[in-house]
N, C-alpha and C positions, 0 to 999 in steps of 0.2 A: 504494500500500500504506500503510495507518495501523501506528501505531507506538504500541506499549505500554512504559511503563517500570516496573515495581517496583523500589523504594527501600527498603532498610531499612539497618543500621549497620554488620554484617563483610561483606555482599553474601556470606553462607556458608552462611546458611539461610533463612528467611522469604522474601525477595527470590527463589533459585533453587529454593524447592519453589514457591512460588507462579507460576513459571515454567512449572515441568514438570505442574504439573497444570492448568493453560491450555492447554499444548499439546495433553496429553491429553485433555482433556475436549473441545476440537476435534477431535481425530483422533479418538476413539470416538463424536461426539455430532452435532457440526457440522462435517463434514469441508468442505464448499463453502466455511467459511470461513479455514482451515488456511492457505489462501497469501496471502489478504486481509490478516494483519495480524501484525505481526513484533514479537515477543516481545524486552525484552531487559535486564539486570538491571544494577545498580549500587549500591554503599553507600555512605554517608557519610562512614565510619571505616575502610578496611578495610584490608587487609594484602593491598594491588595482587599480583593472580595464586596465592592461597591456593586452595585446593580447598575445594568443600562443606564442610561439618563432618559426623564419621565417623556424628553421631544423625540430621540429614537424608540423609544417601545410604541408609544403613539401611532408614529409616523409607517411603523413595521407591522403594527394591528391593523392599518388600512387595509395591507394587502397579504394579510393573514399569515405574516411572521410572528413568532414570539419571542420576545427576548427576556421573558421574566425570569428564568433561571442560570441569565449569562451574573459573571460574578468578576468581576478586573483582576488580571494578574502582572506582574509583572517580567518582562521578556528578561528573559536568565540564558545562559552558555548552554546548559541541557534541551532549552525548545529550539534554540538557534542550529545546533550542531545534528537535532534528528529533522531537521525541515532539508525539504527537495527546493521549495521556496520559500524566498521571505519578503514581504511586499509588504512596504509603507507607506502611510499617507502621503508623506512630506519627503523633500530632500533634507531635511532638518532632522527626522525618526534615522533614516539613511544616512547620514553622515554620523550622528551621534553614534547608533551601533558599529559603526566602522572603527568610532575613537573608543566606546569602552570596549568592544568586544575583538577587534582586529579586521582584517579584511578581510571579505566574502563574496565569493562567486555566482553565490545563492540570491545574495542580496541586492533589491533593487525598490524605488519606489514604485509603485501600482502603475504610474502614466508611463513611468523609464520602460519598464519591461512591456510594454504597448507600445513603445515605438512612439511616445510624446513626451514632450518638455513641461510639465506641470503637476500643483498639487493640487491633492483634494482636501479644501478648506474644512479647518472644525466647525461644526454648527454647533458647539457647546454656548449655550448659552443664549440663543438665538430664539426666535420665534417658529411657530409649527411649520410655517412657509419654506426658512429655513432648515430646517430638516427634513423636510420635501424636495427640497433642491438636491440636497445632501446624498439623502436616497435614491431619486431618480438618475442621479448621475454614475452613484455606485452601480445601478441597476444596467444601467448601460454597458458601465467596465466591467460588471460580470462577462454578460454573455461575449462580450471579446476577449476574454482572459479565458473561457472558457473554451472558447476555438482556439486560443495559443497554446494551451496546453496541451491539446488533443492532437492541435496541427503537430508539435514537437514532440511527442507523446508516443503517435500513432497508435495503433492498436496496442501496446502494452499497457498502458495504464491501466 
């Protein structure tokens, strides 16, 4: 089984919507590959064992995600070292693990490894709109991270 890591700063939003709409978007799209590849999230910064933030679970109850049993951990040497990927909000998540953890081949922000120049802003803090932005754009780099991996991947995964 390959291993996905999303990285962002409280592991409260970005990191676990971008979770749950990987999962989803395998269970309604590419189920064959649902048990191929284990999803799992961690922050930077975070406040070890917090829940979602109340704008992501909101925004992810729209469209029948759940995040009430996500809980923030923080990214350590042992999720780093068993991940296939590791994909960050920010060049900022990405640069940081580069300086406390060393260099990685694994490691890339979310737009880098898609072949674009940009992050994906935190909606901490922000209003429901914003965290609708937030999600619908993850929504999107799902399903094209999910044809990169499968395109590079090919029938192994």
């Amino acid at each position: 089984m390959k291993r996905l890591v999303f990285i962002c700063s409280g592991n409260t939003c970005r990191s676990p919507m971008a979770q749950g709409l990987f999962i989803k978007y395998l269970e309604d799209r590419k189920p064959e590959l649902k048990g191929k590849i284990e999803v799992i999230t961690a922050g930077t910064h975070p406040n070890s064992g917090e829940g979602a933030s109340i704008g992501a679970m909101k925004v992810m109850q729209e469209i029948g995600v759940d995040l009430s049993d996500h809980k923030a951990r923080r990214v350590d040497e042992e999720i780093l070292a068993d991940a296939d990927w590791i994909l960050t909000m920010t060049r900022g998540h990405r640069d940081y693990l580069s300086r406390v953890f060393g260099d990685n081949d694994k490691l890339f922000t979310l737009y880098e490894f898609l072949g674009q120049d940009k992050d994906v802003l935190d909606p901490y803090g922000g209003d429901v709109d914003t965290y609708r932005a937030c999600r619908d754009e993850l929504q999107q780099l799902m399903e094209m991270l999910t044809k990169k991996l499968e395109d590079e991947s090919g029938t192994e995964m």
